[in-house]
C-alpha positions as CSV (number, residue, x, y, z in Angstrom):
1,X,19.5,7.9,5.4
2,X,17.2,10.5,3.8
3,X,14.6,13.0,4.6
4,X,11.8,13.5,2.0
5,X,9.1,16.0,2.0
6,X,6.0,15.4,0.5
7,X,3.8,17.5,-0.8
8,X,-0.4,16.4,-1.6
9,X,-2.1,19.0,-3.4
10,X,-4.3,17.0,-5.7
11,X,-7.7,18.0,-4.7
12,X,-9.1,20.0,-2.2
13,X,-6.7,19.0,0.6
14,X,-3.5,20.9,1.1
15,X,-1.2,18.0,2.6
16,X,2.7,18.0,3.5
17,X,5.0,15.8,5.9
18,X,8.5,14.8,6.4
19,X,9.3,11.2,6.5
20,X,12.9,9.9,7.2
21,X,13.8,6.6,5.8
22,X,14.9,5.2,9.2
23,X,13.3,6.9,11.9
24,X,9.9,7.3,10.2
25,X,7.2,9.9,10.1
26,X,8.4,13.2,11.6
27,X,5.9,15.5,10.9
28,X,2.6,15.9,8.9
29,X,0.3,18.9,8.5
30,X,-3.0,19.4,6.9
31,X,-5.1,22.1,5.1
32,X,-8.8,20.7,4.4
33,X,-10.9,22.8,2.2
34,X,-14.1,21.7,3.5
35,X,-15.6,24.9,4.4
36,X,-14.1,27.2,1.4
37,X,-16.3,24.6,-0.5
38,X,-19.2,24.1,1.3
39,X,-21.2,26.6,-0.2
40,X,-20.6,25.4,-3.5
41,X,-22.0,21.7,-2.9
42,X,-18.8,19.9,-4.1
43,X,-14.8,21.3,-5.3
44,X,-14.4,24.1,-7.7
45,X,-11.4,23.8,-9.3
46,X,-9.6,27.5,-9.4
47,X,-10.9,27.8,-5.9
48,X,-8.7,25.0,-4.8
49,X,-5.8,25.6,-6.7
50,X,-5.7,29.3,-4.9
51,X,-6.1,27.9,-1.8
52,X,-3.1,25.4,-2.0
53,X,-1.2,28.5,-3.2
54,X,-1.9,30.2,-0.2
55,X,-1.2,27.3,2.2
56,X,1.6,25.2,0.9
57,X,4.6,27.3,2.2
58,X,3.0,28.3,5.7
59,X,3.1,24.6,6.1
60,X,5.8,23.4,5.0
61,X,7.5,26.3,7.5
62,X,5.0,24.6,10.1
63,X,6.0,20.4,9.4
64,X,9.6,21.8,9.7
65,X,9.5,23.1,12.8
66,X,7.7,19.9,14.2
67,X,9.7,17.9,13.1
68,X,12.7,20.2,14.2
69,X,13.8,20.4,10.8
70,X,15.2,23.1,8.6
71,X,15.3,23.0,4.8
72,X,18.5,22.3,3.9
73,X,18.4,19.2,5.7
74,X,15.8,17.7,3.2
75,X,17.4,15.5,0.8
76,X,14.4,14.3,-1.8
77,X,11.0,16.4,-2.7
78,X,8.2,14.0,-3.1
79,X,5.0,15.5,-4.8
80,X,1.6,13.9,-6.6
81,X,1.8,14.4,-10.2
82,X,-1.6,13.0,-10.9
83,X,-4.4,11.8,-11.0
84,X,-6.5,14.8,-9.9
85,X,-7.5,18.8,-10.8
86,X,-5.0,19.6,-13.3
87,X,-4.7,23.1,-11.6
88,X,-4.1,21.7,-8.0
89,X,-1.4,19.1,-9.3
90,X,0.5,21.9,-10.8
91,X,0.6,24.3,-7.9
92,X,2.3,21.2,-6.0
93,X,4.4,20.3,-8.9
94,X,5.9,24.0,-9.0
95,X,6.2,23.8,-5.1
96,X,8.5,21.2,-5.3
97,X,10.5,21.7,-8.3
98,X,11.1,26.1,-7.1
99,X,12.4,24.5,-3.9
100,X,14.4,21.0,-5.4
101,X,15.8,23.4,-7.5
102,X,17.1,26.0,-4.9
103,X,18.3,23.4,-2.5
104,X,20.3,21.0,-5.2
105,X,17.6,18.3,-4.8
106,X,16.1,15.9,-6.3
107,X,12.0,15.5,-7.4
108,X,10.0,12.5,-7.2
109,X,6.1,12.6,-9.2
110,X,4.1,10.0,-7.0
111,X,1.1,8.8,-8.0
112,X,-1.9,9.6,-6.0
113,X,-3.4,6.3,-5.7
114,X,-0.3,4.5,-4.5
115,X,0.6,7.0,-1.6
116,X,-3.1,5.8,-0.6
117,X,-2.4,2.1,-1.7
118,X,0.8,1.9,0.2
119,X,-0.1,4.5,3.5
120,X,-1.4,1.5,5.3
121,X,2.8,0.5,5.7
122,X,3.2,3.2,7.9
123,X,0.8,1.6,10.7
124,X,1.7,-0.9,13.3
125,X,1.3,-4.0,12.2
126,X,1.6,-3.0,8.8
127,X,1.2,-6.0,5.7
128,X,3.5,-8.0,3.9
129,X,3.6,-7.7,0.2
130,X,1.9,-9.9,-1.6
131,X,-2.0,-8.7,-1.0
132,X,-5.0,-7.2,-2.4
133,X,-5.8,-3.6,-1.6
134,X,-9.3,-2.6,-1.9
135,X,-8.9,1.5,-2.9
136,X,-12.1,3.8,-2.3
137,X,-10.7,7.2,-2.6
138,X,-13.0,9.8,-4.1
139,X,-13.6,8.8,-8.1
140,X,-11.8,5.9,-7.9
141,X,-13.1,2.1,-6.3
142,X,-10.5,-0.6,-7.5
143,X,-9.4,-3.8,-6.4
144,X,-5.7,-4.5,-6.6
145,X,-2.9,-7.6,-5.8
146,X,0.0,-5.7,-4.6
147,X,2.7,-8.0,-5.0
148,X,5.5,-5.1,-3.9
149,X,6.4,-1.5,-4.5
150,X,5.4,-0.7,-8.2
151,X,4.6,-4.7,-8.5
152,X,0.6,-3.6,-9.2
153,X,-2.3,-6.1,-10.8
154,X,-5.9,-4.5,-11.2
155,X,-8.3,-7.1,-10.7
156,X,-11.9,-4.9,-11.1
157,X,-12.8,-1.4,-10.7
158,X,-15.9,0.9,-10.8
159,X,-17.4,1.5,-14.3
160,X,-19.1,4.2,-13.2
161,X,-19.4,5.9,-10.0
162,X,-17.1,5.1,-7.1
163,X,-18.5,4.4,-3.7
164,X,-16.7,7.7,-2.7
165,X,-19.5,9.3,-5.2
166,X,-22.3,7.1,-4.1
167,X,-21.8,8.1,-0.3
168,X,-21.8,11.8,-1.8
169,X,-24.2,11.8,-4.0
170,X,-27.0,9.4,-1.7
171,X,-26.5,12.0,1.1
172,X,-26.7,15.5,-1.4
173,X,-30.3,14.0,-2.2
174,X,-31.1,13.4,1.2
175,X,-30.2,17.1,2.3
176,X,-26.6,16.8,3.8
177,X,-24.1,19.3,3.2
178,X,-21.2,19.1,1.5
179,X,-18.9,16.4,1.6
180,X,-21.6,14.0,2.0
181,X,-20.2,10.8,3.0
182,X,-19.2,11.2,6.5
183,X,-22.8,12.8,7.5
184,X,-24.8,10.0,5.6
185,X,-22.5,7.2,7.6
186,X,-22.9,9.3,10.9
187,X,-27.4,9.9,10.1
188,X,-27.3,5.9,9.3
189,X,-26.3,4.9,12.8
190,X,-29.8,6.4,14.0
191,X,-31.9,4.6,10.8
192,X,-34.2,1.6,11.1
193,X,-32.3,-2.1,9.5
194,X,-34.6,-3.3,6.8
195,X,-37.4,-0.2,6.0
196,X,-35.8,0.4,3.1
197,X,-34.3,-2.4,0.4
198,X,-31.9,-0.9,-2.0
199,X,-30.2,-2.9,-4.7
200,X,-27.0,-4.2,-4.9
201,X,-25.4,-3.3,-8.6
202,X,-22.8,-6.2,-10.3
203,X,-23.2,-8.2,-6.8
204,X,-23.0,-11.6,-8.9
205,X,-22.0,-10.3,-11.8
206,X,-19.1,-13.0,-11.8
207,X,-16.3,-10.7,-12.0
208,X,-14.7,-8.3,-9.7
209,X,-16.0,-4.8,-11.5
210,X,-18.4,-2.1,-9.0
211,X,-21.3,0.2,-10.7
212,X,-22.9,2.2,-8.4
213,X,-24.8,5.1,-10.4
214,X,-28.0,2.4,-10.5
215,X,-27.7,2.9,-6.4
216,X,-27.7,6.7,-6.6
217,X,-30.2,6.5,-9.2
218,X,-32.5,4.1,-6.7
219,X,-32.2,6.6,-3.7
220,X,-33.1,9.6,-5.5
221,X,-36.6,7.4,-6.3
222,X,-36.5,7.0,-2.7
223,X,-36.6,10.6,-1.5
224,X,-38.9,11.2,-4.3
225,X,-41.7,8.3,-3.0
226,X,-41.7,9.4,0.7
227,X,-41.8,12.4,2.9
228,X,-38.3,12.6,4.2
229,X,-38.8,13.4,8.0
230,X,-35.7,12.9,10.0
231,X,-36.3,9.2,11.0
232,X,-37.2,8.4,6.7
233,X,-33.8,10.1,6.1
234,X,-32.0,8.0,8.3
235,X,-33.5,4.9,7.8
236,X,-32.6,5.5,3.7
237,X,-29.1,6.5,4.6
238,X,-29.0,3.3,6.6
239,X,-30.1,1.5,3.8
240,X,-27.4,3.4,1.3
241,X,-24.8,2.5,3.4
242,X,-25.9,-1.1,3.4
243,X,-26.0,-1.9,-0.1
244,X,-22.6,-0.2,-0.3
245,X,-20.8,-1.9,2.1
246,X,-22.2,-5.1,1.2
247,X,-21.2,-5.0,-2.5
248,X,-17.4,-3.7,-1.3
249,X,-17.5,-6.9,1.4
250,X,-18.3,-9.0,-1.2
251,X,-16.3,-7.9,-3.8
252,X,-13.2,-8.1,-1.8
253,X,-13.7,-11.9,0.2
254,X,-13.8,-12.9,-3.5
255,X,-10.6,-11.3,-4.6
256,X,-9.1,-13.1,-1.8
257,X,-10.5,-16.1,-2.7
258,X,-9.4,-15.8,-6.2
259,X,-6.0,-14.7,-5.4
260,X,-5.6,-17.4,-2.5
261,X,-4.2,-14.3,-0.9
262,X,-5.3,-13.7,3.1
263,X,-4.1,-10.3,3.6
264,X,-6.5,-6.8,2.9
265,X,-5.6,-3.5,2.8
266,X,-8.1,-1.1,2.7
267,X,-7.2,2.6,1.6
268,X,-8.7,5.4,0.9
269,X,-11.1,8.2,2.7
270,X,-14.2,5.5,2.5
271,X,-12.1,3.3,4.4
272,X,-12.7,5.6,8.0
273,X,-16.5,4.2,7.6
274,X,-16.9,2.1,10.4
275,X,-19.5,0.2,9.0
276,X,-17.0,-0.9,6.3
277,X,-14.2,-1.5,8.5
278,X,-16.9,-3.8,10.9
279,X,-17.8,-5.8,8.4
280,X,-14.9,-6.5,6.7
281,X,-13.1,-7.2,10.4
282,X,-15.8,-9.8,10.7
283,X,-16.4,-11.7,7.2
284,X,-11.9,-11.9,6.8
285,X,-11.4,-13.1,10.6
286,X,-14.0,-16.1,9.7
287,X,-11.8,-17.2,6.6
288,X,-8.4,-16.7,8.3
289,X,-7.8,-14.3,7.3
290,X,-6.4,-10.4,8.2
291,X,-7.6,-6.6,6.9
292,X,-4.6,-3.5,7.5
293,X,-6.1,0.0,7.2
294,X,-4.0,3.3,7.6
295,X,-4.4,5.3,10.5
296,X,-7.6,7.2,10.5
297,X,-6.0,10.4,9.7
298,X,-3.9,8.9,6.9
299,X,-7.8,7.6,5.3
300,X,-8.2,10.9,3.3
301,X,-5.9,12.9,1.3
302,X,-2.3,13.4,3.1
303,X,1.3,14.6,2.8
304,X,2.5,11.2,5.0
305,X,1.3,8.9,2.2
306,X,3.1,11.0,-0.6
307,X,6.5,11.2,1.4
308,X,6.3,8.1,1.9
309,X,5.6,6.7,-1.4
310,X,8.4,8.9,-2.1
311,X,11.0,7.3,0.0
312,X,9.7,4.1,-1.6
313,X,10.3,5.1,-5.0
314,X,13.5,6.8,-4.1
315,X,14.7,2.9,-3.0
316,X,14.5,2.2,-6.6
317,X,16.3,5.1,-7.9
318,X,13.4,7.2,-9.1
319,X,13.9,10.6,-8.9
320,X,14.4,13.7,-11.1
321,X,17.1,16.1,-11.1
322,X,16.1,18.3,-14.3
323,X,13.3,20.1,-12.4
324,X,11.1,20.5,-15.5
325,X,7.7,18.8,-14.5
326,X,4.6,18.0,-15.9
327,X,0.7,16.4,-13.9
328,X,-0.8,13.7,-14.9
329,X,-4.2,14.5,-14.6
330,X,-5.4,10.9,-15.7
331,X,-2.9,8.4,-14.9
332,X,-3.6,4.7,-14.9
333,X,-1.8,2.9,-11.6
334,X,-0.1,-0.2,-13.8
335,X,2.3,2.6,-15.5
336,X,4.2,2.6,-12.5
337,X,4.7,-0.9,-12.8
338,X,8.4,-1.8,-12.9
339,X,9.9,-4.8,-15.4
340,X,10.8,-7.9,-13.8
């Protein structure tokens, strides 16, 4: 039996839980720096790092005390060493190791992209390795077979922007604060099916790859052509939405197919939209098949999916007790991937 806290600190999101290896989640709390950025129109990077500074140990102290936990009854720190803002990563990093270090523990560097590949385990019903994982968190879109912990197989990816950014960007052109993608999915509900026609980048490009900077590029020429009244900005977002959905539906039914895998997990924050989540319900249910998403609060950046990954790793004896660290501000995924 252990107890590992995690620690996500990789953006602008100050994220920690305590998850114990047989009884589960304890405890998860959450800093979002939403408003500390809104001003800015998207993260600045020295401005989140302070912020995680200022927030980590007030919740840890507050995850404890939910969880009726002290310290000293941790037996693992979990923390993301990358991908992400260099600066945040290493305010995390230090967290852990200053703490592994006082209480004789050890460290465990998850990667970000797994705690969001495997959070959708910690639902009810969760999926059964092997199947393919469609990942939309912030910069990243990739599809992935998941044939086990560490057992990872990238089939395509975004060679530009992610949908994350296209969400983002689409809704900064049409007016919407900062972040973006939530308000253009919520303005959407309200627009008018088939006004607008936007295109549908690498749809039948006969491989599993996303683009989307051509769709960002076509809804600035949008905004630009008409008078954006509230009813023309809803009616693009609509359209936005769309296209981006589509191309994600697409993409994944054909991984499946490829695979001859009937499982999909969809993770990351763009997999709250409801439009997505619809869609994909529908067009897997027709071919047999099943779709696993993480709790909505688990979607976007969270200390449950890094403790947990945590635990998974520690299953396979990875964990440091040197407490030097380093972040890995660019990390490719199939690193992690153990030998056979």
């Amino acid at each position: 039996m252990k107890l590992i806290l995690g620690i996500e600190s990789s953006c602008d999101e100050t994220g920690i839980a305590l998850y114990h290896t047989e009884r589960g989640l304890l405890a998860h709390t959450l800093h979002s720096q939403i408003a500390l950025h809104n001003e800015y129109g998207g993260v600045v990077p020295e401005l989140a790092s302070r912020d995680h500074v200022r927030y980590a140990l007030p919740l840890i102290r507050c995850a404890l005390q939910k969880a009726n936990c002290s310290l000293n009854d941790v037996d693992a720190i979990a923390y993301t060493q990358g991908p992400g803002l260099s600066g945040a990563l290493l305010v995390g990093a230090s967290v852990a190791s200053a703490l592994a270090y006082t209480l004789d523990v050890p460290t465990i560097g998850v990667h970000h992209l797994e705690g969001h590949l495997l959070s959708p385990l910690l639902s009810d019903p969760a999926p059964q390795f092997p199947f393919v994982a469609l990942l939309v968190s912030g910069g990243h879109t990739q599809l992935m077979r998941v044939d086990g912990v560490g057992h990872y197989e990238l089939l395509g990816e975004s060679i530009d922007d992610a949908a994350g950014e296209a969400f983002d960007k689409s809704a900064k052109l049409l007016g919407l604060e900062y972040p973006g993608g939530a308000l253009l999915s919520k303005l959407a509900q309200r627009g008018t099916p088939g006004r607008f026609k936007l295109p549908r980048p690498m749809l039948h490009s006969g491989d599993l790859d996303f683009s989307f900077s051509g769709l960002k590029t076509a809804v600035l020429t949008l905004s630009q052509q008409n008078e954006l009244d509230e009813q023309t900005r809803a009616d693009i977002a609509h359209a936005a939405q769309e296209a981006i959905v589509d191309v994600l539906a697409q993409k994944a039914l054909t991984a499946l197919g490829q695979t001859g895998l009937d499982q999909l997990v969809i993770a990351g924050g763009v997999g709250a939209n409801q439009a997505l989540r619809s869609r994909l319900h529908k067009d897997i249910s027709k071919r047999g098949g099943t779709v696993f998403y993480p709790d909505l609060e688990f979607c976007t950046d969270n200390g449950a999916m890094i403790a947990f990954a945590g635990a998974m790793r520690l299953q396979h004896q990875e964990a440091q007790h040197g407490y030097r660290f380093n972040v890995k501000p660019r990390w490719d995924l199939q690193e992690l991937n153990y030998a056979d």
